[in-house]
C-alpha positions in Angstrom: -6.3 -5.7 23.6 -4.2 -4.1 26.6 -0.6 -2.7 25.9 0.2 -6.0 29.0 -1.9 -8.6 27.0 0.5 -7.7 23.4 3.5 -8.0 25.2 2.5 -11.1 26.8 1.1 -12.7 23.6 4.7 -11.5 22.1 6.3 -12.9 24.8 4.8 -16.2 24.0 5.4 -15.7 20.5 1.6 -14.7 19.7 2.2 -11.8 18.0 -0.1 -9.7 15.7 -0.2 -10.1 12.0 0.3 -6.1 11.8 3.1 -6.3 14.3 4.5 -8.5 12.5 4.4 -6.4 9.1 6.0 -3.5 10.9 9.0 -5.7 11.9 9.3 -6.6 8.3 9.1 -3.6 6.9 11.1 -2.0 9.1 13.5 -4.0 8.6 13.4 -3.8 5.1 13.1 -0.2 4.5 16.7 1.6 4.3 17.0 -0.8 1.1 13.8 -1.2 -0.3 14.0 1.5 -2.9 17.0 -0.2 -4.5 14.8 -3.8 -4.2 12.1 -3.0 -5.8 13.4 -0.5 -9.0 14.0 -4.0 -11.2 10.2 -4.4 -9.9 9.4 -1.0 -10.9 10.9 -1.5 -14.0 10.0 -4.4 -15.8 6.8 -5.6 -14.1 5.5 -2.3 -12.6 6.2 0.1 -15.3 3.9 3.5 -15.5 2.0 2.5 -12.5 3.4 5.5 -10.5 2.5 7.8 -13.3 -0.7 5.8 -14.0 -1.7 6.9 -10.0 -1.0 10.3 -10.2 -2.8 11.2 -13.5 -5.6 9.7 -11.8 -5.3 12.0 -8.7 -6.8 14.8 -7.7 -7.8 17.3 -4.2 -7.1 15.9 -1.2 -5.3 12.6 -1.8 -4.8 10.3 1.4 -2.0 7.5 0.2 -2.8 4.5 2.7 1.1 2.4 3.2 3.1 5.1 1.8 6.3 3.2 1.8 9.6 5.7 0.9 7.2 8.0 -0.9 8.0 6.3 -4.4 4.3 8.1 -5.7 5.3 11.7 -4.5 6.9 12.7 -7.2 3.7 11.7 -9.6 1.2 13.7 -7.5 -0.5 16.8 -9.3 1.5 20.0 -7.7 -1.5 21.1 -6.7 -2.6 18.3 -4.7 -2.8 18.1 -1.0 -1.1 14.6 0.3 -1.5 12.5 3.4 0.3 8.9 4.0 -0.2 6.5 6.4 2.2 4.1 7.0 3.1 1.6 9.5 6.7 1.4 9.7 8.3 4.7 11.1 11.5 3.6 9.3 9.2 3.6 5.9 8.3 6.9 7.2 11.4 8.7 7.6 12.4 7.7 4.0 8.8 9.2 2.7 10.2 12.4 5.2 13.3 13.3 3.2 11.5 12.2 0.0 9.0 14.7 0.5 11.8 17.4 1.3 13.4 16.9 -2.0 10.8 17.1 -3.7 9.8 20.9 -2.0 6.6 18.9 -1.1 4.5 19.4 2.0 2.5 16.2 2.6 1.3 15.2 6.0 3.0 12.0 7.2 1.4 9.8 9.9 2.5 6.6 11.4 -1.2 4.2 11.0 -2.4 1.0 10.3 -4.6 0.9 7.2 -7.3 -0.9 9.3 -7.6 1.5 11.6 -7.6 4.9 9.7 -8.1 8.0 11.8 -10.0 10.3 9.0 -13.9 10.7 8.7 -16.1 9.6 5.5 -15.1 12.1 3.1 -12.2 13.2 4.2 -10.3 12.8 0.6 -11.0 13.3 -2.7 -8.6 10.6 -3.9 -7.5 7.8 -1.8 -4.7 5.7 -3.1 -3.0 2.7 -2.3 -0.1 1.5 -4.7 1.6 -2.1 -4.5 0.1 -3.1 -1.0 -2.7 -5.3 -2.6 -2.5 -8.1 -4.6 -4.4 -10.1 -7.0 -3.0 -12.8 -9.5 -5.5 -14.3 -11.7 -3.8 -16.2 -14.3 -4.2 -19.7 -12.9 -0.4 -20.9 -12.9 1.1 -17.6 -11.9 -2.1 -18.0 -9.0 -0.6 -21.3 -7.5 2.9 -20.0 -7.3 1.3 -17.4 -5.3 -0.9 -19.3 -3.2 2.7 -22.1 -2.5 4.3 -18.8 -2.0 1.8 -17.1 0.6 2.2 -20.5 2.8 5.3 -18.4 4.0 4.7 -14.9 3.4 0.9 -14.8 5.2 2.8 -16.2 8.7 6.2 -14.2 8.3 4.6 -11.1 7.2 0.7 -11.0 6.3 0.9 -10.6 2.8 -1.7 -12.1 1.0 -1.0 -12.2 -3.2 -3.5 -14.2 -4.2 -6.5 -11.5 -3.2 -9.1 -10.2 -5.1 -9.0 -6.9 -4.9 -11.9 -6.1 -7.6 -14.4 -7.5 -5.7 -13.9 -5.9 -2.3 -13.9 -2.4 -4.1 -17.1 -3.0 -5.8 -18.7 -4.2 -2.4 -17.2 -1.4 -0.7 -19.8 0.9 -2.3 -17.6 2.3 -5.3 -18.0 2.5 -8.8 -15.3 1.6 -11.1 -14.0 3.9 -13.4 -11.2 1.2 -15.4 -9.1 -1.1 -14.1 -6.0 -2.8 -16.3 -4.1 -5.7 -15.8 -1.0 -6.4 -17.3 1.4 -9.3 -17.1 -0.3 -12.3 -16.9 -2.8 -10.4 -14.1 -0.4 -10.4 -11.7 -0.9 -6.1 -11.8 -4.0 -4.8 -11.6 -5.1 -1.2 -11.6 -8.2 0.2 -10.5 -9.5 3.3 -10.6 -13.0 3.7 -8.6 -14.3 6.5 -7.6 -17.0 6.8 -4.7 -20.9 7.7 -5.9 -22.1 11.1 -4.6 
């Protein structure tokens, strides 16, 4: 679609369910490090760490966020994010800085990644899929997604599992903890 057509869908109030996420996220991103550590504390627990044992080479993190995963990477590990929000980004920036880390940092949609097959040895993706499978905690989800699919295309009730396996990968372990409503996969690509 033409840079003309967008506006004028957005001018009519058509606009894109990834434009839409980048409004919302960058809206949300000077304060979503302080929203999401009770997250990161009671239902997210170890998952950073969990990621970054797992790591390894040339690690391409798709929706990078603030950079909350930097700090679990191997130090010998080469790291590129993608991330759509440019406010998201900036956090990620000083993160990185901090941390004496030099990662590559790209504005991208996760759709639309500009990197060949094989361009990473580890490709990570941390709290920007879900997947509830504990029935009740699944219709919550599903009322829930009524709103948050329109207002800012997140989808919770998602199988991720599935979509991995068709995807060509073989799974190395996944967990879920908390009623489902976390689910880690690690998969790793067949050679």
């Amino acid at each position: 679609m033409s840079s003309a057509a967008k506006a004028k869908n957005k001018a009519k109030g058509h606009e894109t369910p990834t434009a839409r996420q980048k409004q919302v996220w960058e809206k949300a991103a000077p304060g979503y490090d302080k929203q999401i550590a009770f997250f990161e504390r009671i239902q997210f627990a170890g998952g950073r760490e969990w990621l970054g044992e797992r790591a390894r080479g040339r690690v391409l993190e798709v929706a990078i966020g603030t950079g909350l995963n930097l700090p679990h990477y191997p130090a010998d590990a080469a790291i590129t994010g993608i991330e759509l929000s440019p406010a998201m980004l900036a956090i990620a920036r000083q993160r990185a800085a901090g941390l004496g880390r030099d990662v590559d940092l790209s504005e991208g949609d996760a759709e639309h990644l500009p990197f060949g097959d094989a361009s990473f040895d580890t490709v990570a993706c941390t709290l920007s899929l879900c997947t509830i499978p504990s029935p009740p905690v699944y219709a919550a989800q599903w009322l829930v997604e009524r709103i948050t699919i329109r207002m800012a295309g997140e989808h919770f009730t998602r199988r991720q599992l599935p979509l991995v396996k068709a995807a060509g990968f073989q799974i190395v372990e996944t967990e879920r903890h908390l009623a489902g409503t976390v689910e880690r996969i690690h998969a790793v690509k067949p050679a």
